[in-house]
N, C-alpha and C positions, 0 to 999 in steps of 0.2 A: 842069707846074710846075717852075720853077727849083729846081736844088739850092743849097740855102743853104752859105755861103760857109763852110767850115771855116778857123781860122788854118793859116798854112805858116812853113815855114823852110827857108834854102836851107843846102844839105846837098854836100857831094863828096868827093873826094879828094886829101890831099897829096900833091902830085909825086914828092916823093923818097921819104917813106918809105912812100909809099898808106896811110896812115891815114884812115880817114873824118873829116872835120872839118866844123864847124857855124860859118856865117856867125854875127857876133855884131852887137849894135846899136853897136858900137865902131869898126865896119869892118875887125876882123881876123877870122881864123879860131882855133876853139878846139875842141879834144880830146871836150870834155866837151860830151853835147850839152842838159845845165840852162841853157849859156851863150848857145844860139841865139836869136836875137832871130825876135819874131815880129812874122810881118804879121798884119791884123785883117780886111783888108779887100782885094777884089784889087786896087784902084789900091796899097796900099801890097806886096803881092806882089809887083809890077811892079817897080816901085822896088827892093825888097830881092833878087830876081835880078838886075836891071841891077847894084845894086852888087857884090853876091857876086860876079858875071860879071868882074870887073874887074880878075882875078887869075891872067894864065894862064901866068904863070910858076912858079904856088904850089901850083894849086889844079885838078885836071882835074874831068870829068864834074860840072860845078855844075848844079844842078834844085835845084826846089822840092818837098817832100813835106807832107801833111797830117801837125801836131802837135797832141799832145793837151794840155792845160797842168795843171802837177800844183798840189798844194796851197801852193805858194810863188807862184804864177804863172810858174813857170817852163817851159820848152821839155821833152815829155814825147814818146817815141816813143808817134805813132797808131797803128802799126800795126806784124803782126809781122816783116815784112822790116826794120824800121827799129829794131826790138829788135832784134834778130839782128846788126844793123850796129854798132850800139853794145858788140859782144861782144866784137869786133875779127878777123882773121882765123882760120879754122879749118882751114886745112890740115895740123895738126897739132894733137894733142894738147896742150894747156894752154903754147897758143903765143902769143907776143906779150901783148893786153890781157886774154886768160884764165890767162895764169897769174898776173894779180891779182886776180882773181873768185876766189871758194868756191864759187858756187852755177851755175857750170857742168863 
């Protein structure tokens, strides 16, 4: 039996300052990843990597990851490497997007 299709978002990193960033349905990239647009279905998958892809001046390692969608319908890490990414880097102690968080 096929596994059924979970929604995705395509997902990577700014060039310059490596911050992870979320493809959005706008055709930019955003910080936040509430803002990523989702696909439903894999022909729209397709579609939303080719565009994300489109950006390799901006934007390195672009893939697509399974999202989980929260009670707004918005873009929700599925999983936990994809929390973790949304933490921001951890080479340090409450560096970068932790030292705006309390609850790391």
């Amino acid at each position: 039996m096929a596994r059924r299709f979970q929604p995705q978002m395509a997902t990577g990193n700014d060039l310059l300052e490596g911050d992870v960033v979320y493809f959005t349905s706008r055709g930019e990239w955003s910080r936040e990843i509430g803002d990523a647009a989702l696909a439903l279905n894999p022909e729209a998958a397709d579609d939303l990597l080719a565009r994300a892809s489109a950006f390799p001046n901006q934007v390195v390692g672009v893939y697509l990851v399974e999202a989980a969608i929260d009670d707004e319908g918005r873009a929700a890490p599925a999983h936990f490497r994809e929390v973790f990414r949304t933490r921001g880097p951890s080479n340090y102690p409450q560096h970068g997007r932790q030292a705006e968080r309390s609850d790391v």
